[in-house]
N, C-alpha and C positions, 0 to 999 in steps of 0.2 A: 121359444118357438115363435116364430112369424106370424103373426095376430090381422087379421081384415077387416075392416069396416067399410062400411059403405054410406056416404053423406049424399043427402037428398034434399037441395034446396029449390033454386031456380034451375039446376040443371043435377045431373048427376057424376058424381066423383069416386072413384073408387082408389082406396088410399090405403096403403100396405105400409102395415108400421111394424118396423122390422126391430128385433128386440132378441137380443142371445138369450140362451137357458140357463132362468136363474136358477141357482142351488136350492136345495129342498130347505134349506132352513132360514131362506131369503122372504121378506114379505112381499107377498104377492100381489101388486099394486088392483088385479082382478078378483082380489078375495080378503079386500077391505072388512075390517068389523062397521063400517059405515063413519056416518057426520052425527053432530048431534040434532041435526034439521035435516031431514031425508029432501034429497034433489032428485029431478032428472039425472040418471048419469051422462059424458059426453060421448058423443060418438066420434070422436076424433081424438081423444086425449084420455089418458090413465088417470085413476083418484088422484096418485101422487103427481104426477104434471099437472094437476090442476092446479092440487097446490102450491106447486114451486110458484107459477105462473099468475095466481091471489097474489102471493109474498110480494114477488116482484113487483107488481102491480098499487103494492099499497103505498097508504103517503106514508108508514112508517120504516119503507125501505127506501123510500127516495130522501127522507131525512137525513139517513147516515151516510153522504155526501160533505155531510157537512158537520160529524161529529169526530171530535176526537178519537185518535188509537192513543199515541203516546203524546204528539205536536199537535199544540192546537191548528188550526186550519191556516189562518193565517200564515203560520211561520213557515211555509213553503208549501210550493206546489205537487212535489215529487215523494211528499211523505204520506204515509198510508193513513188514511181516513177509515173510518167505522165501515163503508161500502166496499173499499177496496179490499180492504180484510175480509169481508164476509163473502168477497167476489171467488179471491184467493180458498178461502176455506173451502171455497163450493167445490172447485177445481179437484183441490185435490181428494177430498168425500169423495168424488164420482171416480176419481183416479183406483183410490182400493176398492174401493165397493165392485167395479169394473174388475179387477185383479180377482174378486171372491166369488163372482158370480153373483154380486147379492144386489140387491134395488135401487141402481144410481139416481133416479127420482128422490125418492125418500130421502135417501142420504144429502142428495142436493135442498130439497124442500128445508128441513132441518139445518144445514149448514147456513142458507140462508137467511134465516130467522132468529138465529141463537143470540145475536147482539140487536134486534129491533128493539130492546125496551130499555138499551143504554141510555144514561144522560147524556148532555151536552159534557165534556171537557173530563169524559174518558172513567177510568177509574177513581179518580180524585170526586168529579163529581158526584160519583154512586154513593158514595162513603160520606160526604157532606150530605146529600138528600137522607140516605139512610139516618145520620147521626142527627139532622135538623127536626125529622119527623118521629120518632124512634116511640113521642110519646104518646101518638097519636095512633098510628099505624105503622104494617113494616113496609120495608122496599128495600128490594134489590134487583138487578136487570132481569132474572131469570122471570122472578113472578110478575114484571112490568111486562116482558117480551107476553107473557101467556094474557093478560088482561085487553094487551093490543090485540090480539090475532082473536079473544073469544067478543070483545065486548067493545070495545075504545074504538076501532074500526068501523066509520060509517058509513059506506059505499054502498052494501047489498039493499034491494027494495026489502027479500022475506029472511032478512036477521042483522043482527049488530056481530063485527068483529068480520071472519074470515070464512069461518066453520069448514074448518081442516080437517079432515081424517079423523079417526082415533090412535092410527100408525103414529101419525104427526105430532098428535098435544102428546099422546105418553114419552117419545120422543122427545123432543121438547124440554117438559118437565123434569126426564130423567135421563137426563146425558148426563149428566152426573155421579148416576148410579139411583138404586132405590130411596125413597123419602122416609121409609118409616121398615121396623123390621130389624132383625139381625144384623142383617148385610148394609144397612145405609152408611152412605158417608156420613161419619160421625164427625167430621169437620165441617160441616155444612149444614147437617140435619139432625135435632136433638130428639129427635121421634115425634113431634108436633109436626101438626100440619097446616103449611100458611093458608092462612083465611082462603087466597083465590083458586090455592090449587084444592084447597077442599071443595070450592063450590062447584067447578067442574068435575073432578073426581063424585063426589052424591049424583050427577048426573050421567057420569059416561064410565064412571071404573077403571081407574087407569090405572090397576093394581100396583100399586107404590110402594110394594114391600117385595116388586119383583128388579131384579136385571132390565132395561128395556129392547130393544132389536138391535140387532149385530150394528145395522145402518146408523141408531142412533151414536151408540158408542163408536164408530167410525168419526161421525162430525165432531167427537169432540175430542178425538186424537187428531184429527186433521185442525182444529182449532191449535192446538198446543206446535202440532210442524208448523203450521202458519207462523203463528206469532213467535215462533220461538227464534225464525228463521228472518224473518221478516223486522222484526225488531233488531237482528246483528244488523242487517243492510243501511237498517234507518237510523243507528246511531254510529256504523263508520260512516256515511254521509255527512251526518252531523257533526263530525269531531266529537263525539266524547270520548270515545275511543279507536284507538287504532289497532290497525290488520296486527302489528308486534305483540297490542293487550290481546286478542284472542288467540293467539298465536300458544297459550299455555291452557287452552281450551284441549281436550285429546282429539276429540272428534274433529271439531275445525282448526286447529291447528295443522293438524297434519293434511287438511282438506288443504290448507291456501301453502302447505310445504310441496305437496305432490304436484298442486298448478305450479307452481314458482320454477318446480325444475321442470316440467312439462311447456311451460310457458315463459321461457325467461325475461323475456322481454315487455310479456304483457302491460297494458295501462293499466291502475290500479279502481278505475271505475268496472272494466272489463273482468278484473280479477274477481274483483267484490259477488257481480253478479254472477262469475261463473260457479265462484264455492256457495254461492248461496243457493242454487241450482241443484247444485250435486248435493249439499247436504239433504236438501228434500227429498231429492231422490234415494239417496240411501236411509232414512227415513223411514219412507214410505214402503220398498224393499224391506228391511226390516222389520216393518209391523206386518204389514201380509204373511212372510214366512213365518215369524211366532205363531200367527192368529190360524194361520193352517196348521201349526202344529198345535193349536191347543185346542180345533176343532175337533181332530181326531183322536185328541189323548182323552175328550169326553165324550167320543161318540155319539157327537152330536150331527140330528137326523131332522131337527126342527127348528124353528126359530121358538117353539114352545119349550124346547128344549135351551135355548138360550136365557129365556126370561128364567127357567127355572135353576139356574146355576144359583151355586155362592160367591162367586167370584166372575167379574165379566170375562167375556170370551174372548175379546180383541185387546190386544196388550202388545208392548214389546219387548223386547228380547231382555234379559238383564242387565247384559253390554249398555244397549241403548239405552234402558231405561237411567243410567248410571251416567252417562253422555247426557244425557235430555234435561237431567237433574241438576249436573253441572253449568250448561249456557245458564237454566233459569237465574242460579246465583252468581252468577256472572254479571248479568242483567238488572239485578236486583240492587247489585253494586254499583254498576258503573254505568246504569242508564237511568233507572228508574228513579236512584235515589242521587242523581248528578242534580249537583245545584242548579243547573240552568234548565231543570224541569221539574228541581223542587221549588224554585221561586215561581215556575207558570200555575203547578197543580196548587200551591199554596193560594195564588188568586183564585184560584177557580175554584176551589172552597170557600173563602169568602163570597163570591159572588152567589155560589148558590146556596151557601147559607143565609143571605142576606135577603135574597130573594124569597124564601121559602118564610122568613119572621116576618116580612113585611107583608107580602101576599096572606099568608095564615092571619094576621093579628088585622088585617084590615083588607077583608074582601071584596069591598066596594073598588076596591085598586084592580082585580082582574077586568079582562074583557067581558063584555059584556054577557057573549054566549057561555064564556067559562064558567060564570058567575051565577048562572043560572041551572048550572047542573049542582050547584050545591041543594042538596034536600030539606037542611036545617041549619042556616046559619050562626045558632044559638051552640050547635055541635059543633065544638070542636075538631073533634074526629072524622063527622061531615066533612068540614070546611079545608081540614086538613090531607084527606082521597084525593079531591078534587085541585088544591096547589098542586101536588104531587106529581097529580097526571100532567095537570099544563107544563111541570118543570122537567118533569124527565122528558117529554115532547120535543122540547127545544133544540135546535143547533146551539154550535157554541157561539155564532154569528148574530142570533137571534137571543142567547144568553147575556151576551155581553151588553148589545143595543137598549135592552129591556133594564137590566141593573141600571146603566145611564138614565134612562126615561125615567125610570124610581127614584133615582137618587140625584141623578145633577141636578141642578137649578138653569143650566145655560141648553141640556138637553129638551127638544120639542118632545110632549107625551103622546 
C-alpha cells in the first residue's frame, strides 16, 4: 500500500512513498521488533532503508573497494572486488524479493553487509587470520561482519557500531540457516555459540535455533547466483579457462551453444557477458518458482511461519540445484585452485600470517590508537581481538604496504 508522510522543516514537503503489497509473510519494515538503542523513527525512510543507507555509509563498506573477491586489486581493473560483488548481490536480493512480494529493503540491507567483515586478500586471507589466531580467539567474516555493524563502527554520538534492526543482525547472523538446534548447518555450526553472536543474542534474541526471513535466505542465494556467475566471467577474462572448458558445464554449456547459433557471429567479450546474463536470469527464474511452490506446499501465511520450518523455504529446483553444484566444482578446479591464484593466495597467507605474529608478539608495533584499545597487554587473548580487528580491517593495498613497513628495511614506517 502507498504510505504518506509528511516532513516539516524550514518549509513543508509532502512526500508519497510509494511501495507494492508485500506478502503476508514478508517483514514489515513498519512493524520492526525494534534496535537494540531505541531512536527517533524517520519520517522519510523505513527501518530497513535506514539501514541499507548506515551499511552504505559505513567506512566498513567503503573498504571493500579495495578488497579482494578472487584477484587481488591490483591485477586488473575490470575484476570484481569485495564492493562490486556485494553491489551485484544487492541487485539481485531485490530482484526476487521484488518477484515474492517480500521486503527489497531488508533483502538489500543484508545483501549488502554479508562480506563487510572480510579480510584483505579474499578467502585466503580469512583462513590465515582464522588459522594465525585460532589460539587466542575465533574469526571468521560472518562474526567480524556482525562486530562491525554492533560495536567496531564509530560514527554514531548515542552508540558504537550501526544499531540495525533486529530483522537485520538475525539476518545476518543466520543466512546460513540456524546456529544452534536440530536444524543448524552442521557444517558450519557445532551447536556452540561464537562468543560475539552470543553477546548480542543475551541482549536482543535472535532465536538461533530458528530459520531466519524469507529476505535473509534470499541474500544468500543471491550471494551463490552472484559469485557463481560472476566468477565464470572473471576467469574466461582471465584465461584460465575457456568458453570450450565450460562448454561440458550442462547449464552453461548449452547457455553459450544456444548464443553461438542465435548469434553466430558474435565477439566473444559480448558472448561472455551475454550467457552470463542469461544464466542469472534463469537462476533467479528458477528460485522464485521453487520458492512459490514451496510456499504453498507449506502453507505458509507468516514470516512466523518461515522461521518456524525444518527446512528453509527459499531453494531451487533439483535441476538447478544440480546445475549450481556442478559450476561450483568446476570453479573449484579450474579457478580457484589454478596456479596463478594459488601462488597469489599463497602470498596472501603469508602476509597475513606474518602480520598477525608480529603485531600479536609485539604490540608496541601497532598504531597508536589501535594499541590502545588493548585492555591487558599482558593478555594474550586481549592483545590478540584487538590484531584481529586492525587485520581483517585492512584492504589488500593497505595489507601489503603494512607487511613492507614490518618487514623491509629499505621501506619508510
Amino acid at each position: 500500500m502507498a504510505k504518506e508522510f509528511t516532513i516539516v522543516a524550514n518549509h513543508e514537503v509532502a512526500l508519497n512513498v510509494a511501495q507494492h503489497q508485500l506478502a503476508p509473510y514478508a517483514c514489515d519494515p513498519y512493524n520492526s521488533r525494534g534496535r537494540l538503542i531505541d531512536e527517533e523513527g524517520s519520517n522519510n525512510r523505513s527501518q530497513y532503508r535506514r539501514d541499507c543507507d548506515r551499511i552504505i555509509h559505513s567506512t566498513a563498506f567503503r573498504r571493500l573497494e579495495y578488497k579482494t573477491q578472487v584477484f587481488v586489486n591490483h591485477e586488473g581493473d575490470h575484476y570484481r572486488t569485495r564492493l562490486t560483488h556485494s553491489l551485484e548481490v544487492a541487485q539481485i536480493a531485490r530482484s526476487i524479493s521484488r518477484n515474492l512480494s517480500l521486503c527489497e529493503d531488508l533483502a538489500e540491507a543484508l545483501a549488502l553487509a554479508h562480506d563487510l567483515g572480510h579480510t584483505p586478500f579474499g578467502h585466503a586471507g580469512e583462513e590465515a587470520l582464522s588459522d594465525a589466531c585460532e589460539e587466542y580467539c575465533e574469526f571468521n567474516h560472518n562474526i567480524q561482519s556482525l562486530r562491525l555493524l554492533t560495536k567496531l563502527e564509530h560514527k554514531y554520538a548515542g552508540f558504537d557500531g550501526l544499531n540495525l534492526t533486529w530483522e537485520s543482525l538475525e539476518g545476518l547472523v543466520k543466512h546460513n540457516g540456524p546456529i544452534t538446534g536440530p536444524n543448524r548447518n552442521k557444517d558450519l555450526y557445532d551447536g556452540s555459540i561464537p562468543k560475539a553472536i552470543a553477546n548480542i543474542d543475551d541482549k536482543f534474541d535472535l532465536q538461533l535455533d530458528k530459520f531466519p526471513s524469507a529476505e535473509a535466505q534470499i541474500a544468500a542465494f543471491a550471494d551463490d547466483i552472484a559469485y557463481n556467475n560472476h566468477d565464470i566471467d572473471d576467469g574466461l577474462r582471465a584465461g584460465l579457462f575457456t568458453i570450450d572448458d565450460v562448454k561440458q558445464l550442462p547449464m552453461v554449456g548449452n547457455m553459450f551453444r544456444e548464443l553461438h547459433n542465435e548469434f553466430p557471429d558474435i565477439a566473444e567479450d559480448r558472448l561472455i557477458h551475454e550467457a552470463n546474463r542469461r544464466m542469472i536470469n534463469r537462476m533467479v527464474i528458477d528460485l522464485t518458482r521453487q520458492t512459490i511452490i514451496n510456499i504453498d506446499d507449506h502453507n505458509i501465511k507468516t514470516v512466523d511461519d518461515i522461521r518456524g520450518l525444518d527446512k528453509p523455504i527459499v531453494t531451487f529446483s533439483k535441476t538447478m540445484t544440480a546445475n549450481v553444484q556442478a559450476i561450483k566444482s568446476f570453479l573449484a578446479e579450474h579457478m580457484y585452485n589454478h596456479y596463478k591464484v594459488a601462488r597469489m593466495t599463497n602470498k596472501a597467507r603469508k602476509t597475513i600470517k606474518d602480520l598477525f605474529d608480529v603485531l600479536h608478539a609485539h604490540p608496541q608495533c601497532l598504531p597508536t590508537h589501535w594499541r590502545r584499545k588493548i585492555k591487558d597487554e599482558s593478555d594474550p587473548k586481549s592483545r590478540a581481538q584487538v590484531v584481529v580487528d586492525f587485520i581483517a580491517g585492512m584492504t589488500d593495498r593497505f595489507a601489503a604496504d603494512e607487511h613492507k613497513r614490518l618487514f623491509d628495511m629499505e621501506t619508510k614506517v
